[in-house]
GUTI-625637 format. One record per residue (C-alpha): chain; residue number from 1; residue in one letter; y, x, z. Coordinates in nm, 4 decimals, m for minus. Layout:
   cadena   num   residuo          y          x          z
        A   NUM         A          Y          X          Z
...
END
This chain:
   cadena   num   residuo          y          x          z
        A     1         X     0.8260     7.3292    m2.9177
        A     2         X     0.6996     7.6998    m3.0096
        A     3         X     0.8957     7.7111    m3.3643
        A     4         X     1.2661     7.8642    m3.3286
        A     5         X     1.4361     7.6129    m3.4094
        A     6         X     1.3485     7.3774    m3.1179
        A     7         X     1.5182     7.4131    m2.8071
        A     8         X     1.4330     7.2238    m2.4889
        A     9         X     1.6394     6.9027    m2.4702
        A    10         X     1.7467     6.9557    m2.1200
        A    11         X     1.9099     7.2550    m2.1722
        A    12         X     2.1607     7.0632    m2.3716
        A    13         X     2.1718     6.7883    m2.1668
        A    14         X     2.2189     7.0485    m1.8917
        A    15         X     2.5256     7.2363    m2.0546
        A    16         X     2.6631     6.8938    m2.1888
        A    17         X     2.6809     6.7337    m1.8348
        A    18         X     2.8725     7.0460    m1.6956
        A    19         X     3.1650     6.9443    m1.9742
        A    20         X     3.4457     6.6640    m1.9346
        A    21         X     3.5823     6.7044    m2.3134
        A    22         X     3.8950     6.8158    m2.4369
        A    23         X     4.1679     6.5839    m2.5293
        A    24         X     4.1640     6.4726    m2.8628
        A    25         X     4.4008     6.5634    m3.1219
        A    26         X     4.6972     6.3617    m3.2294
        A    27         X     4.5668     6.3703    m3.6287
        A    28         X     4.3078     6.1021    m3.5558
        A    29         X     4.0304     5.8997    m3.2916
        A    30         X     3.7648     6.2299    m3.3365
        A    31         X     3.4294     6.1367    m3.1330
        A    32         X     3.3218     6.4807    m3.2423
        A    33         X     3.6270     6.6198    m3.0180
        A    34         X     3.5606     6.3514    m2.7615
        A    35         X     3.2254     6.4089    m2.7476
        A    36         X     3.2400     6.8000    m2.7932
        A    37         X     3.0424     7.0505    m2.5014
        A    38         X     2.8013     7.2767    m2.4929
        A    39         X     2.6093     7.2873    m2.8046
        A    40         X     2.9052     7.0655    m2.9752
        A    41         X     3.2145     7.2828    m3.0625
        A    42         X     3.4899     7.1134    m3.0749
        A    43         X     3.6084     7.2728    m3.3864
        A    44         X     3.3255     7.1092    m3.5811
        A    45         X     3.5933     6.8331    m3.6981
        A    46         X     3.8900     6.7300    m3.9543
        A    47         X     4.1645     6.8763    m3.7915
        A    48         X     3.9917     7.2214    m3.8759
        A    49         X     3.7947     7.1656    m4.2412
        A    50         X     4.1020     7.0041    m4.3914
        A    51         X     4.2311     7.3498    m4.5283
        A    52         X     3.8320     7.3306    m4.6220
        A    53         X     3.8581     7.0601    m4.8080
        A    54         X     4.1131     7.1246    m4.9728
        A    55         X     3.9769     7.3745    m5.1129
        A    56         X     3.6945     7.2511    m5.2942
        A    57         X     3.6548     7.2036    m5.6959
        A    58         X     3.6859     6.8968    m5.8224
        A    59         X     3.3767     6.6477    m5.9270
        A    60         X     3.1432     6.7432    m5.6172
        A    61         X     2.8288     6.7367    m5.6962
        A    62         X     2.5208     6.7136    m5.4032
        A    63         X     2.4442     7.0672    m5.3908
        A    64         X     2.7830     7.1340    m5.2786
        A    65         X     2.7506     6.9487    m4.9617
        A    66         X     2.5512     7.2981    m4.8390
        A    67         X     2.8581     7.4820    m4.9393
        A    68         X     2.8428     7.7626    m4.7057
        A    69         X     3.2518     7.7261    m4.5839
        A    70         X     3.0854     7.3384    m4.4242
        A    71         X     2.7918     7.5190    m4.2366
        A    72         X     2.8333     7.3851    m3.9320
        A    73         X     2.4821     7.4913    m3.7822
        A    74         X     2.3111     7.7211    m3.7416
        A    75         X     2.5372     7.9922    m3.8400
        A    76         X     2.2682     8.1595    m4.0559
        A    77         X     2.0553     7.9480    m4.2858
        A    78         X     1.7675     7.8151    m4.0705
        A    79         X     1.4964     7.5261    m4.0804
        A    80         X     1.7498     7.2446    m3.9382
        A    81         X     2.1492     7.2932    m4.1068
        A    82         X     2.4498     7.0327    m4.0355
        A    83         X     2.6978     7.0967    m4.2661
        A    84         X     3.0497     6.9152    m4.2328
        A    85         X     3.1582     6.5832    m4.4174
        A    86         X     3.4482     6.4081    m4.3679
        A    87         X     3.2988     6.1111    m4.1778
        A    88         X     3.4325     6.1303    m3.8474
        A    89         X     3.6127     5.8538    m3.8771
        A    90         X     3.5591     5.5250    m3.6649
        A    91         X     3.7200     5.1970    m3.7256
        A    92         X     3.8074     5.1322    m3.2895
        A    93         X     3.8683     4.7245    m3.4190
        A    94         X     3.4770     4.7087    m3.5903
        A    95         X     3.3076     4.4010    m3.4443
        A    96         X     2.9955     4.5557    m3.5228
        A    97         X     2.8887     4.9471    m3.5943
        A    98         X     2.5576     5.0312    m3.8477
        A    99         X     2.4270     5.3611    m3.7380
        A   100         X     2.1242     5.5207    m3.9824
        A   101         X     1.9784     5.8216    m3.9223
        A   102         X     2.2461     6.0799    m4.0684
        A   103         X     2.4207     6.0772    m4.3895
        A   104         X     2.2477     6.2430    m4.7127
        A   105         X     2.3356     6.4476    m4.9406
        A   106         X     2.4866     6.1469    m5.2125
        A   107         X     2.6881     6.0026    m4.9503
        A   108         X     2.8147     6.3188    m4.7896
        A   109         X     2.9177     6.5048    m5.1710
        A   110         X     3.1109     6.1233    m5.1920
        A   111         X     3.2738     6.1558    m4.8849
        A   112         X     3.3448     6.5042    m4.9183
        A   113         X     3.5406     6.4048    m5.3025
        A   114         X     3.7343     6.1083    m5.1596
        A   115         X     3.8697     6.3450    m4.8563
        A   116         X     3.9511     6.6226    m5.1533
        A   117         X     4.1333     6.3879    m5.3420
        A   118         X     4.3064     6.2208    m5.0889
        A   119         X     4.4155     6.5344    m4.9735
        A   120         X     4.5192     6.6593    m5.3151
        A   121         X     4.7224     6.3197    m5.3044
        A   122         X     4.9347     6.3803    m5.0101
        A   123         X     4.7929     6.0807    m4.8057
        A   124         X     4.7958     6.0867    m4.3667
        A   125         X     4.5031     6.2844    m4.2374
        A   126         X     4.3934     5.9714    m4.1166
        A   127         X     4.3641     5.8167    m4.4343
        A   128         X     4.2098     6.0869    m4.5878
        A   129         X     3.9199     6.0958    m4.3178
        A   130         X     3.8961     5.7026    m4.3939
        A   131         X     3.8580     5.7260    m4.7462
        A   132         X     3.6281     5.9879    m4.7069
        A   133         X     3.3857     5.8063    m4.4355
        A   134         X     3.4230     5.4522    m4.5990
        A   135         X     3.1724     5.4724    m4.8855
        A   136         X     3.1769     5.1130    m5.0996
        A   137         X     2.8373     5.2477    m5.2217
        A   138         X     2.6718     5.2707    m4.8469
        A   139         X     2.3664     5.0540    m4.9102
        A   140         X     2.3974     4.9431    m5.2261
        A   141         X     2.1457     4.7507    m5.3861
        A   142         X     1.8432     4.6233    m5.2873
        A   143         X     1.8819     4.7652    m4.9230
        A   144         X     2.2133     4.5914    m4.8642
        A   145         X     2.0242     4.2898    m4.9625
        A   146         X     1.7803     4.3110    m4.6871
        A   147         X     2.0130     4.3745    m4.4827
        A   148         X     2.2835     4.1097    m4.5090
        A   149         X     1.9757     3.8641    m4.5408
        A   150         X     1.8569     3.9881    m4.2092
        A   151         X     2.2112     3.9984    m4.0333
        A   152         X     2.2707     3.6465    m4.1732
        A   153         X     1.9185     3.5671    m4.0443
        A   154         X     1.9927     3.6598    m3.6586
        A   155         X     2.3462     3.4675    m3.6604
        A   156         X     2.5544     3.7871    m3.6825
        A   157         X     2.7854     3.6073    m4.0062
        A   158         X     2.8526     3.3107    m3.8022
        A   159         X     2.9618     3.4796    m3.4490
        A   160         X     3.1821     3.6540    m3.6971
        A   161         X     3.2822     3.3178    m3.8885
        A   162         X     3.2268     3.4877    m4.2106
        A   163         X     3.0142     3.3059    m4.4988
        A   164         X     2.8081     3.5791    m4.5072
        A   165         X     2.7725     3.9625    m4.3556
        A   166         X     2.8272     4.0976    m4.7555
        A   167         X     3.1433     4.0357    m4.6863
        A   168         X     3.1687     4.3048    m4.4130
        A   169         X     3.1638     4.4950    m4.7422
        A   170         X     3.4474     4.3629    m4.9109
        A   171         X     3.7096     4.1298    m4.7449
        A   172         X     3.5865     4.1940    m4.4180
        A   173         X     3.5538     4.5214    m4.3873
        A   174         X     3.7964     4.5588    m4.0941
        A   175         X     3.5274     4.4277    m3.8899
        A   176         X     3.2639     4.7427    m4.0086
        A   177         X     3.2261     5.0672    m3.8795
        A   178         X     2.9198     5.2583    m4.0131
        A   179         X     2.7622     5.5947    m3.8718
        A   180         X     2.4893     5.7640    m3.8003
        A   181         X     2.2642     5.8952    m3.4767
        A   182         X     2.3829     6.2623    m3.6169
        A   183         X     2.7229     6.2072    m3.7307
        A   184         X     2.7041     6.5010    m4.0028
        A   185         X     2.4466     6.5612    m4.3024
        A   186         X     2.0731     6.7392    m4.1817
        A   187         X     1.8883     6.8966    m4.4002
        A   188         X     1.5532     7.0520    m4.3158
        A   189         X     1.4607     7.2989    m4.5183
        A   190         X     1.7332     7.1830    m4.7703
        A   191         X     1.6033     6.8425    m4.7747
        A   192         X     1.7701     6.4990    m4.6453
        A   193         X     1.6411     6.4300    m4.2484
        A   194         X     1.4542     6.1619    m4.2063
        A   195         X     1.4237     6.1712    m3.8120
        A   196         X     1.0733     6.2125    m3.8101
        A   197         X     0.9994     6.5954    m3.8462
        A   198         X     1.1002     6.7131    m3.6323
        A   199         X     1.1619     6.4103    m3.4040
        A   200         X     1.5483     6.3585    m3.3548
        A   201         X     1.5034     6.3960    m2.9981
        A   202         X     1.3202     6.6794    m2.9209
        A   203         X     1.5612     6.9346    m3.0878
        A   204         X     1.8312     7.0005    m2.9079
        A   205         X     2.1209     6.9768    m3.1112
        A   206         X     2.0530     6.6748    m3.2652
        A   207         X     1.9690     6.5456    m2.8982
        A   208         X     2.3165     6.6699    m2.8154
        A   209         X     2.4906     6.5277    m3.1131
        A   210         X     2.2897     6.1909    m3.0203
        A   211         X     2.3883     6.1871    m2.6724
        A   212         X     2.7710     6.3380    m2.6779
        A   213         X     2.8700     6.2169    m3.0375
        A   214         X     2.7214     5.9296    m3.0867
        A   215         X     2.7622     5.7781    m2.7356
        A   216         X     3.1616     5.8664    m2.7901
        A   217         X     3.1636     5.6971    m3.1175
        A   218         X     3.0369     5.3628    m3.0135
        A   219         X     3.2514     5.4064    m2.6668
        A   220         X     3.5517     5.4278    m2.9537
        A   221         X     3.4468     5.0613    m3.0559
        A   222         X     3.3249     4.8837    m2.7289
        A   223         X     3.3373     4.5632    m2.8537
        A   224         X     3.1149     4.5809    m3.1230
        A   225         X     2.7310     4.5297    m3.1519
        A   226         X     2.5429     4.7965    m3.2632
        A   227         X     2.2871     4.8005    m3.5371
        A   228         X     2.0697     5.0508    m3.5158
        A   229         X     1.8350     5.0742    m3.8270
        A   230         X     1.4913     5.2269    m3.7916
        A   231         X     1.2382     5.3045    m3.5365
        A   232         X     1.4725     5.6561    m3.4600
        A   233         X     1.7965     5.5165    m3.4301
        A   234         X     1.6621     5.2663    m3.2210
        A   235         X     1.5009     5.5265    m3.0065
        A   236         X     1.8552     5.7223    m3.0161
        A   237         X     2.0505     5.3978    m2.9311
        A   238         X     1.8469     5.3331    m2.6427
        A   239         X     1.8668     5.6831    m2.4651
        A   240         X     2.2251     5.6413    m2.4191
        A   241         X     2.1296     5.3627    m2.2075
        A   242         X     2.4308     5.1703    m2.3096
        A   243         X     2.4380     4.7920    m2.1868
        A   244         X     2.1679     4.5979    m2.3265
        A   245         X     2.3842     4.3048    m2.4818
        A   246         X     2.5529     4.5465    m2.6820
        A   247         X     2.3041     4.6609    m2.9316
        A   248         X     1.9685     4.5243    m3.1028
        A   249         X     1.6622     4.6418    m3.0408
        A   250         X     1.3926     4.6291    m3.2660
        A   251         X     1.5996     4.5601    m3.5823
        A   252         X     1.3836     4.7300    m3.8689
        A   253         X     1.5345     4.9544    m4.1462
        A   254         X     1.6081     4.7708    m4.4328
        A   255         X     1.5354     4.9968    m4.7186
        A   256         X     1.2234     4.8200    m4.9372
        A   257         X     1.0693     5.1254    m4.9207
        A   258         X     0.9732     4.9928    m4.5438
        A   259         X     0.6663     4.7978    m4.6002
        A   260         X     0.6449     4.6664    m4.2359
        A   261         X     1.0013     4.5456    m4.2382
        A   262         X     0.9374     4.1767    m4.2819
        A   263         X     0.6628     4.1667    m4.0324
        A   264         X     0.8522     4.3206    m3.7526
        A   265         X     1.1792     4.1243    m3.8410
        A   266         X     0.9413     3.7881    m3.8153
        A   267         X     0.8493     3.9065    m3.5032
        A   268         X     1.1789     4.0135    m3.3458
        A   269         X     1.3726     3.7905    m3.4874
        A   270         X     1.4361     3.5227    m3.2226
        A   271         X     1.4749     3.8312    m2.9512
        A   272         X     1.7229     3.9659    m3.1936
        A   273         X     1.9347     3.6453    m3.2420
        A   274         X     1.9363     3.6352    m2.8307
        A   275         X     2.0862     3.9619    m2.8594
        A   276         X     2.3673     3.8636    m3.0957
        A   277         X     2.4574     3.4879    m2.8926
        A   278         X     2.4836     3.7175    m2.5696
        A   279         X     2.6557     4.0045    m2.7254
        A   280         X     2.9204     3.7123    m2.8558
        A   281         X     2.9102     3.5008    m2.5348
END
């Protein structure tokens, strides 16, 4: 807690409690504006990067997601940076809401070309923001394999009477929303954040994002269930102390670089499947 960077979580928790939020704007449902106070500024949303955006070249490439016109925080380069993406978008009819850890730098740079272009277009805000958050790539491969098979597993495609969670992908994607513990890209030291180092919850503005942002995004869709993937998330999820039937605990990450993930899925699993029959009941 020495290094600069870290701030005591309190203090944010402190400041955030002291703050009621300012009404939203009329562009679109903003849980960053929702959620905003003390060390989340309001600003830090669509309605005020669009002339941003805009902006931009063409063909994005990763590096430009630390552009420094998206710096969000801190306002010099530091340790910990959030830079803005258009992904503050949630879908307020999702049945159910993944949340990783924060997006990286490949699915920001997409989000941040599908806003440009949508822009460039002449589409709604709203739809720009959409096209921007929804990402068709979002856990492609392998990982979206593990983790349809495990959502399948638990019961989640039939309380949805769906053949199968893929399809929350393609014809049923009006029942996804998909975000993350820290709603906008962290990089530490110019690298993607895995939650780890530092922990997500002892630095204070990613405690504050966690606890204002996130809890306003998943109030924007309260009758989905929450999927949070990964040892952090889950550990985020559960400090907003939301209702127990509304989330699963102990679902693993599904990327295959997770060699415990079949273990601790065998040994959730029939706790987890309680979880979805109750959050459906």
């Amino acid at each position: 807690m020495g290094r600069p960077y870290l701030r005591l979580v309190c203090d944010a928790r402190r400041l955030s409690n002291s703050y009621h939020g300012p009404i939203m704007t009329a562009s679109h449902p903003c849980p960053v504006q929702l959620g905003a106070g003390g060390l989340i500024s309001a600003e830090w949303c669509f309605d005020r990067f669009r002339g941003v955006l805009a902006k931009l070249p063409p063909e994005l490439t990763e590096a430009d997601v630390s552009r420094r016109e998206l710096l969000l925080y801190p306002s010099e380069p530091g340790p910990i940076e959030i830079y803005y993406a258009p992904v503050d978008s949630v879908n307020r009819s999702a049945r159910v809401v993944i949340v990783g850890i924060t997006p990286g730098r490949q699915q920001a740079a997409i989000a941040l070309e599908e806003a440009r272009r949508a822009i460039a277009d002449g589409v709604e805000d709203l739809e720009a923001i959409r096209l921007g958050a929804m990402n068709p790539a979002a856990f492609a491969g392998p990982m979206r394999a593990n983790l349809v098979a495990m959502l399948d597993g638990i019961g989640v495609a039939d309380e949805l009477e769906i053949e199968s969670t893929s399809d929350l992908w393609a014809g049923a994607r009006h029942l996804l929303s998909s975000t993350s513990a820290v709603i906008y890209p962290v990089l530490v030291r110019g690298k993607n954040y895995t939650g780890s180092r530092p922990r997500l919850l002892d630095v204070a503005i990613l405690a504050a994002f966690v606890d204002q942002v996130l809890r306003a995004t998943l109030e924007l869709a309260p009758d989905a269930l929450i999927v949070p993937l990964g040892t952090r998330v889950d550990e985020a999820v559960a400090s907003l102390r939301l209702e127990k039937r509304r989330y699963l605990r102990g679902f693993p990450h599904p990327s295959p670089a997770n060699g415990w993930r079949l273990r601790i899925y065998e040994r959730n699993r029939e706790g987890l499947a309680a979880s979805v029959r109750e959050w459906s009941a």
